[in-house]
LOKOLFI-352686 format. One record per residue (C-alpha): x negated, y negated, z. Coordinates in steps of 0.001 Angstrom, whole numbers, plus 500000, padded with zeros to 6 digits. Layout:
<atom <X,Y,Z>>
...
This chain:
<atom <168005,682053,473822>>
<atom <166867,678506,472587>>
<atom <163250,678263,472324>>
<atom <161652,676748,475010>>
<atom <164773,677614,477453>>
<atom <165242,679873,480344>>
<atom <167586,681869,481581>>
<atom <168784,680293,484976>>
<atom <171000,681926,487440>>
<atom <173032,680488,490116>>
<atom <170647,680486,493551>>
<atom <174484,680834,496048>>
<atom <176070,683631,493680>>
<atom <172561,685615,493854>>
<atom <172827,685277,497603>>
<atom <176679,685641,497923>>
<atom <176574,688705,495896>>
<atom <175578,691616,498107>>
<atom <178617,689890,500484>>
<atom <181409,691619,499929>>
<atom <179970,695297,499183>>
<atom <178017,694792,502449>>
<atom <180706,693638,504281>>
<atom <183371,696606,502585>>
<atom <180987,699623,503185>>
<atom <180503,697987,506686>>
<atom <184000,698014,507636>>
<atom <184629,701496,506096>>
<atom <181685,702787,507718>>
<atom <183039,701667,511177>>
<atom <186491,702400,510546>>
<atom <185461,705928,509957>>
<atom <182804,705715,513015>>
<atom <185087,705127,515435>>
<atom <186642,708521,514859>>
<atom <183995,710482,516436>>
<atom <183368,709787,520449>>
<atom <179750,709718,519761>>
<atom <177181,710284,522487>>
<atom <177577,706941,523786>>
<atom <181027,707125,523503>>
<atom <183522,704765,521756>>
<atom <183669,701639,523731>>
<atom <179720,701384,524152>>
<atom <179339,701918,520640>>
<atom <182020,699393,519706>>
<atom <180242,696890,521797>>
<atom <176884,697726,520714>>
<atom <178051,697378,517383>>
<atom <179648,694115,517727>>
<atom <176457,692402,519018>>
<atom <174786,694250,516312>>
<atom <177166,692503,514456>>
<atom <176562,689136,515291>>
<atom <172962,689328,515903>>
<atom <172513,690376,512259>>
<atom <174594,687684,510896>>
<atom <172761,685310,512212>>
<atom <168952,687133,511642>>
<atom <170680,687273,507539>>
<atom <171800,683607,508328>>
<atom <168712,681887,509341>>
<atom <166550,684067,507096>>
<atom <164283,681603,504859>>
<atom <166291,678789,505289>>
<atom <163296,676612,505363>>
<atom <161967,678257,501856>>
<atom <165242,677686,500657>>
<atom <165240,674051,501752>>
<atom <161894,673330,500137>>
<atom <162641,674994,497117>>
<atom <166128,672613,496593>>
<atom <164135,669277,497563>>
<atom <161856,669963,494942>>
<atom <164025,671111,491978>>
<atom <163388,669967,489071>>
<atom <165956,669259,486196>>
<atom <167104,672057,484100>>
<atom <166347,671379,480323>>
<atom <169064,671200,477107>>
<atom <167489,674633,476003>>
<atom <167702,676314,479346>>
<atom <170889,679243,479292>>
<atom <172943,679193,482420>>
<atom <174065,682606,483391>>
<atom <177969,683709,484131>>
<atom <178679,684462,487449>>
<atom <179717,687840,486660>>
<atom <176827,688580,485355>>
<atom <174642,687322,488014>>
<atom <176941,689500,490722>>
<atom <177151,692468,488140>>
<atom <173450,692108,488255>>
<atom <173088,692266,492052>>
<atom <175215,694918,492216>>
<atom <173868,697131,489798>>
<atom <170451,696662,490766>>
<atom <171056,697483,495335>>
<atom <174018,700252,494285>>
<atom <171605,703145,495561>>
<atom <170049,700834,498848>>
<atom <173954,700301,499554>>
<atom <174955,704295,499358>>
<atom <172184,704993,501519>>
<atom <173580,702034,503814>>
<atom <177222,703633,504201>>
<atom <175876,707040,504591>>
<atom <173391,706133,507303>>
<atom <176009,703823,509019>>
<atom <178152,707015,508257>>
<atom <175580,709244,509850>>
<atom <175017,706781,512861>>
<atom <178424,707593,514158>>
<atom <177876,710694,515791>>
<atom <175505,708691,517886>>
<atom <176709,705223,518532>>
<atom <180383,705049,517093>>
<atom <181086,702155,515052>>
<atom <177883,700772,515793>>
<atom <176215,701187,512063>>
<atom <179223,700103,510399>>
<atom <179561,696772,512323>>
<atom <175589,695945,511308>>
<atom <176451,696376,507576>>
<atom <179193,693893,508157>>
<atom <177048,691856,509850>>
<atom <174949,691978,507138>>
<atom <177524,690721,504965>>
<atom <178783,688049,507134>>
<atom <175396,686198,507283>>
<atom <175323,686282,503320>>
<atom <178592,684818,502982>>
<atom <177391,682352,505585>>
<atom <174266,681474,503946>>
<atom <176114,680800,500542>>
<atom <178424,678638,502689>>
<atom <175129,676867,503813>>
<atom <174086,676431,500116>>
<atom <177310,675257,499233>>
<atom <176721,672502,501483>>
<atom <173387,671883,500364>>
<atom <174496,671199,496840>>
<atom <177414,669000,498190>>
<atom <175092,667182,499637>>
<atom <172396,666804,496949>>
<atom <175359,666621,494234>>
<atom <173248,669680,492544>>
<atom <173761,673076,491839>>
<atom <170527,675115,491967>>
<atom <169405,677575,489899>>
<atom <166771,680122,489688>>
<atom <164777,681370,486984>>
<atom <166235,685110,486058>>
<atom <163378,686381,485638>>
<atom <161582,685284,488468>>
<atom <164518,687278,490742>>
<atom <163360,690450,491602>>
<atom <163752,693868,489264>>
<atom <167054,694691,491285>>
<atom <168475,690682,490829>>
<atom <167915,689673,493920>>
<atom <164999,687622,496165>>
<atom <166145,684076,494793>>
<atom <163523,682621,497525>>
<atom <161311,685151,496996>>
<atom <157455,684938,496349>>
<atom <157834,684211,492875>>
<atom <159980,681920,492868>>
<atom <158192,678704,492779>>
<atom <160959,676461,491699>>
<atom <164213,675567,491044>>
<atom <166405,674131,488579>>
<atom <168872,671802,489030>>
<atom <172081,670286,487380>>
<atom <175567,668369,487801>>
<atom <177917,669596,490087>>
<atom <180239,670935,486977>>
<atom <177752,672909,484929>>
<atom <178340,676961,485023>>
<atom <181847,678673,486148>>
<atom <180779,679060,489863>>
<atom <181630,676333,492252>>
<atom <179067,675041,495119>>
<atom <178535,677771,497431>>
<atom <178781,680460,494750>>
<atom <182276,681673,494606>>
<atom <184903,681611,491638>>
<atom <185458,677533,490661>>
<atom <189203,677405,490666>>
<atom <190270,675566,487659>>
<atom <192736,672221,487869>>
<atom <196034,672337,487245>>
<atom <197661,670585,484639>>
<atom <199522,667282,484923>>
């Protein structure tokens, strides 16, 4: 690293990260779930678990928006020195760091079955939802700014994550181009030719 830079990593990929593996053990754990009749029974624990579902898309959602919001009015420009991080490595990063929070996950929403069936798995996905829904909502926040943000990587938390967490105190901003993610977080699809 140059002196006097930073590492920076991509605020929407840290966030859009635990998406899919949220939203994959979620569906596996409530494709399995529904197997079992449960105590409640199948349909009562299908419907629990789809307003489980929604509710915690929108609890993951709304979470910190306003922390988020003040932290992207007041970012400051990222310096010639500072290293921006690959996207892979950001999400490998993510990944690595939850991998034993998201075994336990599936196993309890596993394990929740014989009780409510479905139910556990449809709150993962929920989970996973309101992630990809809150990278959506950063997306549109750097539209809008015609910014990406970036965090500080070592101001995320040991297991890569918290981007609006406590010590976080600022972010870093550049173009719209800079780094291989596109607003929002995911993959930035390349032009075509002409």
């Amino acid at each position: 690293m140059a002196r006097g830079g930073q590492g920076l990593a991509r605020v929407a990929v840290v966030v859009r990260a635990g998406a899919a593996p949220l939203w994959w053990c979620g569906v596996l754990a409530a494709g399995v779930g529904v197997l079992p009749p449960g105590i409640t029974g199948r349909r009562i624990g299908v419907l629990a678990g789809a307003a489980l579902f929604l509710v915690a898309a929108a609890v993951v959602l709304s979470a910190r928006r306003g922390r988020y919001t003040a932290l992207a009015r007041a970012a400051v420009r990222a310096g010639k020195h500072d290293v921006l991080q690959d996207r892979a490595v950001t999400v490998r990063a993510w990944r690595r760091g939850h991998r034993r929070w998201l075994l336990l996950a599936l196993v309890a929403a596993l394990g929740s079955a014989f009780a409510v069936p479905a139910a556990g798995g449809l709150l993962l996905a929920g989970c996973g939802t309101g992630l990809r829904l809150k990278a959506a909502w950063l997306g549109r926040l750097e539209r809008s700014e015609d910014a990406l943000l970036w965090v500080r990587v070592d101001r995320l938390a040991a297991d890569g994550g918290r981007p609006a967490g406590e010590a976080v105190r600022s972010y870093r901003s550049t173009g719209i181009a800079a780094g291989d993610a596109a607003p929002g977080g995911a993959r930035r699809r390349t032009a075509a030719l002409v």
